[in-house]
KOLVEXBA-956833 format. One line per field, with one value per residue (C-alpha): x, y, z negated. Coordinates in steps of 0.5 Angstrom, whole numbers, plus 500, padded with zeros to 3 digits. Each point is the difference from the previous one (the first is absolute). Last residue first. Layout:
N
px: [X	...] .
py: [Y	...] .
pz: [Z	...] .
//
This chain:
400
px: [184	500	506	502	494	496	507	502	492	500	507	497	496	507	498	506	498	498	508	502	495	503	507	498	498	506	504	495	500	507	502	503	494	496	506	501	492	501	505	496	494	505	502	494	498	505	500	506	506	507	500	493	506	505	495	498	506	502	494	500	508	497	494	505	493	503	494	501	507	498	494	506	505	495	498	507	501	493	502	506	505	505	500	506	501	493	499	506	496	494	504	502	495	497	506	498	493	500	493	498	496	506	505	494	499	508	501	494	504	506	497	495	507	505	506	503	496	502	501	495	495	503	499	493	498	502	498	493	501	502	494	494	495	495	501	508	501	495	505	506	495	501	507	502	496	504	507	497	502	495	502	494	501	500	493	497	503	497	494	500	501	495	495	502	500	492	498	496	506	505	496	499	507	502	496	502	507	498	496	506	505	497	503	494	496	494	498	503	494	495	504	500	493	497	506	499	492	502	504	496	502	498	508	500	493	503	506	497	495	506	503	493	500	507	499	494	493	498	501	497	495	505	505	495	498	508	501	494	502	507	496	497	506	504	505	506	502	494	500	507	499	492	503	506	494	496	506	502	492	500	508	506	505	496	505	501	504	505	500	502	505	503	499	504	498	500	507	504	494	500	504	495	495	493	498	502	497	493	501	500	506	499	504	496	502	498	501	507	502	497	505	505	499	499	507	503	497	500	508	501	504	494	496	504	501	492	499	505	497	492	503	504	495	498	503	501	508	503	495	504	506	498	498	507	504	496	501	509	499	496	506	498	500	492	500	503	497	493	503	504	491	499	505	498	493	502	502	507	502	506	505	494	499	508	500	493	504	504	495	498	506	501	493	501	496	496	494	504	504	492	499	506	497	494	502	504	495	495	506	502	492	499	506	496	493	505	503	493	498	506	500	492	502	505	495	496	504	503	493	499] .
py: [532	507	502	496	501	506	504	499	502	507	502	504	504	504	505	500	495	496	501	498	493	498	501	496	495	499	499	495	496	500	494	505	501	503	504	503	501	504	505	501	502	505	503	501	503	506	503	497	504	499	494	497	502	496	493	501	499	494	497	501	496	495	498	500	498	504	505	501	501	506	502	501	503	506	500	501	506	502	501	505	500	496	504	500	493	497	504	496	494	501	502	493	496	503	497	493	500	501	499	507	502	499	503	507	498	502	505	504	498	503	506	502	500	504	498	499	507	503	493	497	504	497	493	502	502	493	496	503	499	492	499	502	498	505	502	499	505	505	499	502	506	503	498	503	506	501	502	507	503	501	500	499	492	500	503	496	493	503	500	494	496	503	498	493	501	500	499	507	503	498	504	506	500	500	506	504	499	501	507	503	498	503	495	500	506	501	492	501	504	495	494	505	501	492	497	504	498	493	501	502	499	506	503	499	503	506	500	500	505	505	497	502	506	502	497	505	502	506	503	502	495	494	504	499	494	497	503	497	492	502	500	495	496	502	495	504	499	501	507	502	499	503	507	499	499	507	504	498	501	507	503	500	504	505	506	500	494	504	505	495	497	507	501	494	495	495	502	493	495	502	493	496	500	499	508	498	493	503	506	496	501	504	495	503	508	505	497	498	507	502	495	502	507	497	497	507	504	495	499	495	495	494	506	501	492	499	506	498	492	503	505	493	499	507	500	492	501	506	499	494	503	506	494	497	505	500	495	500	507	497	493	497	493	499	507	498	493	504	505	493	499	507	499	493	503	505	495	502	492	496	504	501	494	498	506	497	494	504	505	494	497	505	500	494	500	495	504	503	494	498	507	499	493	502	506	496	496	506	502	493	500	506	497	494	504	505	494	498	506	501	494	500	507	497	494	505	504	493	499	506] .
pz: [500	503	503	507	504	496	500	506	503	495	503	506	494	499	495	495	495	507	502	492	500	507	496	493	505	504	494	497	507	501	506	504	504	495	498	507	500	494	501	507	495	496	506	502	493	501	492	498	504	498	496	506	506	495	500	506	503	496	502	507	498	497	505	506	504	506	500	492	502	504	495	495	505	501	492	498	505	497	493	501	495	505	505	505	498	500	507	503	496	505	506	499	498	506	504	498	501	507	502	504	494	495	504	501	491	501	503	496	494	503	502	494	496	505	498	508	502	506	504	495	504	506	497	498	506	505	494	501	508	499	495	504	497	500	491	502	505	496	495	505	502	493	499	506	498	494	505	502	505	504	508	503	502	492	499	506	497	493	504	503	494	497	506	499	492	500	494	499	495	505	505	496	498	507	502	494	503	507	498	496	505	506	507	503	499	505	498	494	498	502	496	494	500	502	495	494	500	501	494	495	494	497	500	507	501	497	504	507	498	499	507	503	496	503	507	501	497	499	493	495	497	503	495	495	501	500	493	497	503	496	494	501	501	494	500	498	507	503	497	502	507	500	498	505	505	499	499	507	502	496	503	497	499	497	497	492	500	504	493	495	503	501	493	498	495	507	501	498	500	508	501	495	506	496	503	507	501	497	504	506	505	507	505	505	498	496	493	503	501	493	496	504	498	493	499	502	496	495	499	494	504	499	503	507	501	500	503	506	500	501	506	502	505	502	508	503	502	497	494	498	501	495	496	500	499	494	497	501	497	494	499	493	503	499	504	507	500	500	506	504	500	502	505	503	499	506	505	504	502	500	496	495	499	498	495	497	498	498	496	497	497	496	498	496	494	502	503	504	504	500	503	505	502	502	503	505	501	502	505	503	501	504	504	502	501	504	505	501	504	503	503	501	504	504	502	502	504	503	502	503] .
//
């Protein structure tokens, strides 16, 4: 019995690595993707491939496939796909169907996908500019005709758009009327889930949306909200663990390291945050968000020095971005190098002048520096544009 269960847990953890080499090599594919290299995607998805037959390697090798112009390559790949995991290239094969002007064919997909787990939403189906090439057409038309989709999906796509547009009112009178006609179930909960969020309540969020992971571990959409709900209550641990959840679950999705990387930093625990950070930056070395974030985690644990150095990289990168001179401003602040902070300050001001904090910081370099009437003029510039923090500088240094 002892060897049975020492086997199982071998087994076990062999599948969570081997789980994870398979999101990586997405990863690293998308990234190669999203550069501009899908040449260099598909091999490295050959090489995946060779090691394991998983559906979202195909459909993943599928979207390389189209960016290189290569249709056939595509949609061999999605009818892979489906071979392994049914339905999970319907989606990609109407896709590809309508960018080559076939609508009969792009549109029995299409009705494959809607009847099945993977269904698409109908927002994300009519704003996909790959079925711009027939939705003129009269077959288009027509399948639109039939009710794809029933009250409660209806119900929280028309919630989705009116939050996002601000109008939470509005959103609030949708939830009534589907809790008015229907009983309630996961839908309304997540429904209600979304509405709170929205109204900023987030305790509310996290009592529904924990209840309902409770019976579906590893659902996407509820942790996702969950972590949200989390952060936005100040409980960085908790989202940290979430996104934990989200990750060991096999999501593919890069941004979440990012996410539980700042969570890290917020508990204070630095070694993990530079850990998610540097993975991310495995992915995307240029990225702007990642390198300034690296670079406060390097900031936080002490070492100044590789900071500045992240700092400057991103300065390379992105000279005409305002914040990457502020991150290496506030860092040389940190280490008293007034000039240098000053300097930064300066250029970040050229390109944006309406942040009354760096105009405050500005002014506390100058002060330091010896140059009390510059550093006036800055200290009165940030309460011009409502910083009242300043007001105590300005009392004590600029009214004789």
């Amino acid at each position: 019995m002892k060897k049975i269960i020492t086997l199982f847990l071998f087994l076990s953890g062999a599948g969570i690595i081997f789980g994870q080499q398979t999101v990586d090599y997405i990863l690293k594919a998308r990234a190669l993707a999203e550069a501009g290299k899908p040449e260099q995607a598909i091999n490295l998805l050959n090489e995946a491939i060779n090691g394991t037959k998983e559906s979202r390697l195909y459909t993943e090798r599928a979207e390389a496939n189209i960016l290189s112009g290569d249709y056939s390559g595509a949609i061999s790949d999605y009818n892979e796909a489906n071979k392994i995991t049914p339905f999970s290239g319907e989606y990609g094969l109407a896709r590809i169907y309508a960018l080559k002007g076939d609508a009969a064919t792009a549109l029995y997909h299409l009705e494959l996908n809607l009847n099945s787990a993977d269904k698409k939403s109908e927002k994300d189906i009519l704003l996909d500019p790959a079925f711009g090439t027939i939705d003129n057409r009269q077959e288009w038309r027509q399948f639109w005709k039939k009710e794809w989709y029933s009250i409660t999906e209806k119900g929280i796509s028309e919630i989705e758009y009116y939050i996002s547009a601000g109008k939470i009112d509005e959103s609030k009178n949708v939830l009534s009327e589907l809790k008015k006609n229907i009983d309630s179930n996961d839908d309304i909960l997540y429904a209600e889930a979304l509405v709170s969020f929205a109204s900023g309540n987030y305790s509310q969020v996290i009592k529904v949306i924990s209840g309902l992971t409770t019976l579906y571990p590893g659902n996407e959409k509820y942790l996702r909200i969950l972590a949200k709900a989390q952060t936005g209550a100040s409980d960085p641990a908790g989202a940290s663990t979430t996104y934990s959840q989200l990750l060991a679950s096999g999501v593919a999705d890069a941004g979440l390291l990012l996410l539980r990387s700042d969570c890290y930093r917020k508990t204070g625990e630095t070694d993990k945050a530079l850990t998610d950070i540097k993975k991310y930056l495995e992915f995307y070395p240029e990225n702007r968000v990642a390198l300034s974030l690296a670079g406060k985690a390097e900031a936080t644990s002490g070492d100044n020095l590789k900071a500045l150095e992240y700092f400057s990289n991103n300065l390379k990168l992105h000279p005409n971005d305002p914040e990457c001179y502020v991150d290496r401003a506030n860092s040389y602040f940190v280490s008293r190098s007034w000039e240098m902070a000053i300097n930064d300050y300066s250029m970040s001001l050229d390109l944006k002048p309406g942040n009354s904090e760096v105009w405050l910081n500005k002014g506390i370099a100058l002060l330091n520096s010896g140059k009390v009437e510059d550093a006036c003029h800055d200290f009165r510039k940030s309460f011009s544009l409502g910083n009242k923090r300043v007001t105590d500088y300005i009392s004590r240094n600029c009214i004789k």
